[in-house]
C-alpha positions as CSV (number, residue, x, y, z in Angstrom):
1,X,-44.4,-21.6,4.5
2,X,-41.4,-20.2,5.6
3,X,-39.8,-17.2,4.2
4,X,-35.5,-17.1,3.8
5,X,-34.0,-13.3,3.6
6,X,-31.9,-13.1,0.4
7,X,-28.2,-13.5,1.2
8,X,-25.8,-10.7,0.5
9,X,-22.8,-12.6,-0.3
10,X,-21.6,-12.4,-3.6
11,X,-18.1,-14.0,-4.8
12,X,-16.6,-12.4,-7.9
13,X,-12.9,-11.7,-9.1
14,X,-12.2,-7.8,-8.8
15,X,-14.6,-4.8,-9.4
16,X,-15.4,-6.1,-12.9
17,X,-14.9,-2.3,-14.1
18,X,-12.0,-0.3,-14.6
19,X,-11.4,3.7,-13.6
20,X,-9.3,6.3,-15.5
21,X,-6.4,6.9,-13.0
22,X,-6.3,2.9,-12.8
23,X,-6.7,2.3,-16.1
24,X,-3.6,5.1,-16.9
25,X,-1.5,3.4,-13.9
26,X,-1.7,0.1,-16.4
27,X,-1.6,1.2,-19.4
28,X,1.8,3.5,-18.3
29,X,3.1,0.5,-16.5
30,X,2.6,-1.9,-19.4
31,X,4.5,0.3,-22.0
32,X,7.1,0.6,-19.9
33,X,7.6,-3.1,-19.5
34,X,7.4,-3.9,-23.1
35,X,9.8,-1.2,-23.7
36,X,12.3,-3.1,-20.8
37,X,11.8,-6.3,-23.1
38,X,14.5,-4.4,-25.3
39,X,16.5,-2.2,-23.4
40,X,16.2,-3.7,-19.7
41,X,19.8,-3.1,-18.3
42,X,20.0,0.9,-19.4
43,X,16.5,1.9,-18.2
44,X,16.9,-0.3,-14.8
45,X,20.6,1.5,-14.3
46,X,19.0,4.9,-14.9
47,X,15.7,4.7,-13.5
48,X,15.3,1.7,-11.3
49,X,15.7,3.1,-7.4
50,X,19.5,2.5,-6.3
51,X,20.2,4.3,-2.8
52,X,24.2,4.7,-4.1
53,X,23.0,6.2,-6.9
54,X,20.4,8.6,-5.4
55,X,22.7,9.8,-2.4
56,X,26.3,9.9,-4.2
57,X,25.1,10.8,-8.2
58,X,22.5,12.4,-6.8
59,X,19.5,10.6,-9.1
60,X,16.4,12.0,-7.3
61,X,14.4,10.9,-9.9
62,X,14.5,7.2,-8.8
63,X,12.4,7.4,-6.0
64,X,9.5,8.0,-8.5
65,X,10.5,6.1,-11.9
66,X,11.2,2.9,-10.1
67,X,7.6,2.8,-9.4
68,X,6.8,2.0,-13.2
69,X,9.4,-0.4,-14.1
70,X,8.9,-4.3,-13.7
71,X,11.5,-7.3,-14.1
72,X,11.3,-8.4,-17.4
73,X,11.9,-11.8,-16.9
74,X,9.2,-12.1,-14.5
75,X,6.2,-12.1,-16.3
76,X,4.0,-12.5,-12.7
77,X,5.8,-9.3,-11.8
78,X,3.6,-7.0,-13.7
79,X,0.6,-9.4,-13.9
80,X,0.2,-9.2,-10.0
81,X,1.1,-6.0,-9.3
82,X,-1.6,-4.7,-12.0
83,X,-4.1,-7.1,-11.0
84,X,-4.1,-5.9,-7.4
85,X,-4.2,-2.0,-8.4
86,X,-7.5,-2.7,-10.7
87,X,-9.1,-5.6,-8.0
88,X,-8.8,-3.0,-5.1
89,X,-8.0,0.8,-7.0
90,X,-10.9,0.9,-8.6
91,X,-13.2,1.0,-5.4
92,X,-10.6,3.7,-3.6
93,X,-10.7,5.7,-6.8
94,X,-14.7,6.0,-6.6
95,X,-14.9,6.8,-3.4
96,X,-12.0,9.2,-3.0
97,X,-12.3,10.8,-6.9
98,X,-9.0,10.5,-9.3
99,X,-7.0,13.1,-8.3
100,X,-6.7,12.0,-4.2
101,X,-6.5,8.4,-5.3
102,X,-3.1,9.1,-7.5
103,X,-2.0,11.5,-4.6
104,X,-2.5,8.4,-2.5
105,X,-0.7,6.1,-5.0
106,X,2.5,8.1,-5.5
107,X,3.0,9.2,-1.6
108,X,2.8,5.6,-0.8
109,X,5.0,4.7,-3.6
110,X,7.5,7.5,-3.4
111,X,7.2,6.7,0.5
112,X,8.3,3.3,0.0
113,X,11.3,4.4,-2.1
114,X,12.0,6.4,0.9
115,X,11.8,4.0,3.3
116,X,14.8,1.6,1.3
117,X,17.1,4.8,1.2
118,X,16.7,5.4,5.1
119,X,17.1,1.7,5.8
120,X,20.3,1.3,3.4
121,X,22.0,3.8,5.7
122,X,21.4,1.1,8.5
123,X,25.0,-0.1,10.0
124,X,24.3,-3.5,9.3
125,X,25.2,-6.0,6.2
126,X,21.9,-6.4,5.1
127,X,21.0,-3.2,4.9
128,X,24.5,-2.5,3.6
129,X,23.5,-4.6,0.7
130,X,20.7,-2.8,-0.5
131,X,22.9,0.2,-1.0
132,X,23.9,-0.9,-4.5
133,X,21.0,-2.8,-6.0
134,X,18.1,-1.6,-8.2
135,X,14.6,-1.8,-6.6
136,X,11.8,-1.8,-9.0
137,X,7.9,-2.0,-9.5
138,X,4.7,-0.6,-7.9
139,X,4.9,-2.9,-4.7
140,X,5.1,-0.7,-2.2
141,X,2.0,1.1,-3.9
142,X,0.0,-2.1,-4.0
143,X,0.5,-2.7,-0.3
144,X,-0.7,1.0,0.4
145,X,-3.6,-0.1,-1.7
146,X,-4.5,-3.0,-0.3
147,X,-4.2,-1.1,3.6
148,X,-6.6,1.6,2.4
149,X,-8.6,-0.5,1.1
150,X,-8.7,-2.8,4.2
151,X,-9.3,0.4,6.4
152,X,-12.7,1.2,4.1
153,X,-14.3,-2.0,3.7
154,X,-13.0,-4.4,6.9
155,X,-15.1,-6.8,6.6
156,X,-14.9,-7.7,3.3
157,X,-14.0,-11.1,2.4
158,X,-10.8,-11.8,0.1
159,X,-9.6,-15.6,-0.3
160,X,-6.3,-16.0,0.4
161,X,-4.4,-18.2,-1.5
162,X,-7.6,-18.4,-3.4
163,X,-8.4,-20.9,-0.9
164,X,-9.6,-19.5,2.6
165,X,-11.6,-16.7,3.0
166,X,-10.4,-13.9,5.4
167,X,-11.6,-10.4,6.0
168,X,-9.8,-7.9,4.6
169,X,-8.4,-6.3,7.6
170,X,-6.7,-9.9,8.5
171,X,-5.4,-10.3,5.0
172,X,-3.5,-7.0,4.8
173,X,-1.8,-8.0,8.8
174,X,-0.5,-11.5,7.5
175,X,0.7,-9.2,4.3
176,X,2.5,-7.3,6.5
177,X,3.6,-10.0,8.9
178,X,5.0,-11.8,5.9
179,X,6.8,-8.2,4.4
180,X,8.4,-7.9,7.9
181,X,9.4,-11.3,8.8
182,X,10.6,-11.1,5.2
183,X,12.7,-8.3,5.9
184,X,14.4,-10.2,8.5
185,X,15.5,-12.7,6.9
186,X,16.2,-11.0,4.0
187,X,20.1,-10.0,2.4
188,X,19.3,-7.9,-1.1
189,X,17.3,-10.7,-2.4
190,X,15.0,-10.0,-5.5
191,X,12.0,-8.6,-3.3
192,X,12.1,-5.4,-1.6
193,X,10.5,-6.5,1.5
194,X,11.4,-3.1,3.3
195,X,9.3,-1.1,0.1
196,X,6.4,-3.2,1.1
197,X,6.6,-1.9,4.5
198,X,7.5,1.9,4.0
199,X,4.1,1.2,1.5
200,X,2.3,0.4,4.3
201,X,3.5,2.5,7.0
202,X,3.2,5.7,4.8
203,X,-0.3,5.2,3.8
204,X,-0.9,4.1,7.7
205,X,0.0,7.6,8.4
206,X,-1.3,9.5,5.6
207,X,-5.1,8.1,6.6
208,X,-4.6,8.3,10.3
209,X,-2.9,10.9,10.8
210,X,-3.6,15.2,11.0
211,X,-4.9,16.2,7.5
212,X,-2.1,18.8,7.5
213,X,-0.4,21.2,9.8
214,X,-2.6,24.1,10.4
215,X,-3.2,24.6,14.4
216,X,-7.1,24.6,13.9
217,X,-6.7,21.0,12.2
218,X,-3.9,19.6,15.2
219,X,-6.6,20.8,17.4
220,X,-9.4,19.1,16.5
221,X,-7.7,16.2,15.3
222,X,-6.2,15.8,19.2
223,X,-9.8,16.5,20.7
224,X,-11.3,13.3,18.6
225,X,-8.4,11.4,19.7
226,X,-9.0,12.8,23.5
227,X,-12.4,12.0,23.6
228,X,-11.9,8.8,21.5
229,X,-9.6,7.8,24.6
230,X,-12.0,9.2,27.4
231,X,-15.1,7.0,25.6
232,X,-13.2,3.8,26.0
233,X,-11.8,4.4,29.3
234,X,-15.4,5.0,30.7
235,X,-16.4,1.5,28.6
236,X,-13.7,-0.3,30.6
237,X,-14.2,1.3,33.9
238,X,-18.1,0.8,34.0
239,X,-18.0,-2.7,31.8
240,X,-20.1,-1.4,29.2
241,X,-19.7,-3.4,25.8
242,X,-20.1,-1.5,22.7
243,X,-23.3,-2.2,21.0
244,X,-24.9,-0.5,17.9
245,X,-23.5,2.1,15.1
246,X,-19.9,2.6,16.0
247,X,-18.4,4.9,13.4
248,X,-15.1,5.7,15.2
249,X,-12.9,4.1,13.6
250,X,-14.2,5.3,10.0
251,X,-12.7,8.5,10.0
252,X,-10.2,8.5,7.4
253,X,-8.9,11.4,5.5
C-alpha cells in the first residue's frame, strides 16, 4: 500500500480577506470615481498629474491626488487597479503592518508621478507630449505592488492571462518588459507606461537599497553587499553549486 504526501498547491482568486489600509485605499478610490461620474473634467484639470501644470502653476499637489482618480469611462480602470491592490496588498500589509505598507504605497505612487515629470523634460516629442496631458490612477502603485510582492514570495504561482501559470518573479519582468517596450512606442497615449516604470523602479530601490542614510547603516549595508560579492566569487572560482537554505536574497527592508 503505498502512501502519497499531500500536495501543497492550492489555486484560489486573491487572499480571500481584506486588510484596513487596503480596504481604505478602495473604499477612497471608489468615492472618488463615483464622484468623477459627475464632475470628471474639473477634478481631472485640478487634480489629475499634468507636468505643465506642476512645474509652470506650480500644482504640487498632483503628484499625490492623481493617484486616487480613475477614467470614468473606463469602468476596467478602477476594477483592475483595485483588484490587484487587494489580490497582492493584503499579504504585503500582514507581513509589513499598515503603516509601512501605505509608506510603501504612496512612495511608489508619488515616485511614479515623479518619474512622468523628469521624463516630460526629455528633448524629444514624445516626451514633449506628456507635458500637457493629465495622468491618472494608482498604476504605478500597483506595479510597486506587484514587485514587492514578487520579491517576498518568488515562487508563487500567478496565471497569466488566466491561462498559464508563471512564478511571480517572471510575471512582474514580462510586466515590466511590456511597461518599457510600451514606453517606446508610446506618444501620450491613454496609458502612462513611464508611471508604471518609475512604480517599479522606486519600490526596486526602496527594498534594495540602504534603509536610510546614517554612516552605521551605509556601513553595514556595503559589508553584506561585499561579502555577498566575495561568497559568489569563491562559488565561481572553486565550482561550487549552491545547495541548501540560501537566504541572501531575502533581505528586504
Amino acid at each position: 500500500m503505498s502512501r502519497h504526501a499531500p500536495s501543497d498547491v492550492r489555486i484560489a482568486f486573491g487572499p480571500g480577506r481584506i486588510t484596513p489600509a487596503v480596504r481604505t485605499i478602495i473604499i477612497v478610490n471608489v468615492v472618488v470615481y463615483l464622484l468623477m461620474l459627475f464632475a470628471a473634467n474639473p477634478i481631472i484639470d485640478i487634480f489629475g498629474l499634468t507636468p505643465s501644470d506642476v512645474l509652470l502653476k506650480l500644482r504640487i499637489w498632483q503628484p499625490v491626488t492623481y493617484l486616487f482618480l480613475h477614467d470614468p469611462r473606463s469602468f476596467t480602470h478602477i476594477l483592475f487597479n483595485m483588484l490587484y491592490v487587494w489580490m497582492f496588498g493584503v499579504d504585503l500589509e500582514e507581513r509589513w503592518g499598515s503603516r509601512n505598507f501605505v509608506r510603501y504605497y504612496f512612495i511608489t505612487g508619488i515616485g511614479a508621478g515623479l518619474t512622468m515629470l523628469l521624463v516630460s523634460l526629455l528633448p524629444f516629442d514624445a516626451t514633449r507630449a506628456i507635458r500637457g496631458v493629465p495622468t491618472i490612477g494608482a498604476s504605478g502603485a500597483v506595479y510597486g505592488i506587484l514587485l514587492a510582492w514578487a520579491i517576498l514570495y518568488p515562487h508563487r504561482q500567478i496565471l497569466f492571462m488566466l491561462i498559464f501559470p508563471l512564478p511571480s518573479r517572471v510575471f512582474v519582468a514580462i510586466m515590466g518588459a511590456i511597461a518599457f517596450l510600451s514606453s517606446l512606442s508610446a506618444s501620450g497615449g491613454p496609458v502612462a507606461h513611464f508611471a508604471h516604470l518609475g512604480g517599479l523602479l522606486v519600490g526596486y530601490l526602496y527594498l534594495k537599497g540602504p534603509k536610510n542614510l546614517s554612516p552605521s547603516d551605509w556601513r553595514l549595508e556595503w559589508r553584506y553587499r561585499l561579502t555577498k560579492w566575495r561568497m559568489e566569487r569563491m562559488r565561481r572560482k572553486f565550482n561550487v553549486h549552491k545547495g541548501g537554505r540560501d537566504d541572501w536574497d531575502k533581505w528586504v527592508h
